[in-house]
C-alpha positions in Angstrom: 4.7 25.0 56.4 4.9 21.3 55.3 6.5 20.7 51.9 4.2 17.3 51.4 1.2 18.9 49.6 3.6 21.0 47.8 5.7 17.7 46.7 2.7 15.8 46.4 1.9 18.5 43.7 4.7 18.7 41.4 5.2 15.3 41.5 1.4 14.8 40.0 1.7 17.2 37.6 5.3 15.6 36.5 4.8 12.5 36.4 2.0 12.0 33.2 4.6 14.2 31.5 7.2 11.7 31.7 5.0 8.6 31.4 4.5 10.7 27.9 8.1 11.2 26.8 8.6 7.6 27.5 5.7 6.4 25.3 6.8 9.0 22.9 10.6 7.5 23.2 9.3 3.6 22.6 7.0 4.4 19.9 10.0 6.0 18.0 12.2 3.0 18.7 9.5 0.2 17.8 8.9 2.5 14.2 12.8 2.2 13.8 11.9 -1.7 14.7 9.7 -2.6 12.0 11.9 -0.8 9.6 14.7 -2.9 10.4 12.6 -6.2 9.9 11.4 -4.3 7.0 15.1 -4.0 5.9 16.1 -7.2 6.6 14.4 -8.7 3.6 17.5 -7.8 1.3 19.4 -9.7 3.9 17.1 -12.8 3.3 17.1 -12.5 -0.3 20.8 -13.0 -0.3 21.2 -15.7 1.6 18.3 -17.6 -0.6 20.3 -16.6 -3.5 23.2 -18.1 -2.2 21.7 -21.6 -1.3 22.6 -24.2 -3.5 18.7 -25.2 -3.6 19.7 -29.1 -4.1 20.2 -29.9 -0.4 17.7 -32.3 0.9 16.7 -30.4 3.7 16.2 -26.3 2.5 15.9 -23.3 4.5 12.4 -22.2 4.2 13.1 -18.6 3.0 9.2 -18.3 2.6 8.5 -19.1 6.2 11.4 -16.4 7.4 9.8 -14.0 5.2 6.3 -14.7 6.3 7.5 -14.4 9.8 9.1 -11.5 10.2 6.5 -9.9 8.2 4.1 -11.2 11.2 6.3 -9.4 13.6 6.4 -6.2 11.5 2.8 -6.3 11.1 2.2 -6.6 14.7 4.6 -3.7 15.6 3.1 -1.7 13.5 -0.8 -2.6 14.8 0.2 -1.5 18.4 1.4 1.5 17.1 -1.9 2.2 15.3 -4.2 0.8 17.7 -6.0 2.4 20.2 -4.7 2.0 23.3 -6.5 -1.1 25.4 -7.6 -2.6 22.4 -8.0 -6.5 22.4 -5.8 -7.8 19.4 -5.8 -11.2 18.0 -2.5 -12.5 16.1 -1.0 -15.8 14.5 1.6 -17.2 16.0 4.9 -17.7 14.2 6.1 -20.5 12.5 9.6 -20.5 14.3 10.8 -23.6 12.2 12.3 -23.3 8.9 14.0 -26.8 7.5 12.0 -29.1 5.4 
């Protein structure tokens, strides 16, 4: 008896199952994602409550802030949207001295 069809099988009914888990497994780590960026806006606040706010060239705290909450925003659309969906997005500033 050949053990193809029999491989061939398993292997079909396996595999979805653990193209699943792995979804499963990086939707769990890009929630714990945008909670991070979430949590990093205590982080921000202290270092803009640190700056002396008189040097001629600032840190843009605004511009981080806005930034990351792009990022967040956009984790969290992929995990909402249906899957194949065509999504638009702004791109980040990336710069943040004036």
């Amino acid at each position: 008896m050949n053990p193809k069809p029999k491989l061939l099988l398993l292997a079909a009914l396996l595999i979805p199952g653990l193209a699943l888990a792995g979804t499963d497994s990086e939707r769990e780590a890009l929630a714990r994602l945008a909670g991070e960026i979430q949590a990093l806006d205590g982080l921000v606040a202290e270092a803009e409550a640190q700056s002396p706010g008189t040097q001629r060239i600032a840190f843009q705290y605004a511009w981080l802030r806005r930034d990351l909450e792009r990022v967040r925003a956009g984790i969290l659309d992929h995990l909402n949207a249906p899957p194949g969906e065509p999504r638009t997005f702004e791109p980040l500033r990336g710069d943040y001295r004036r």
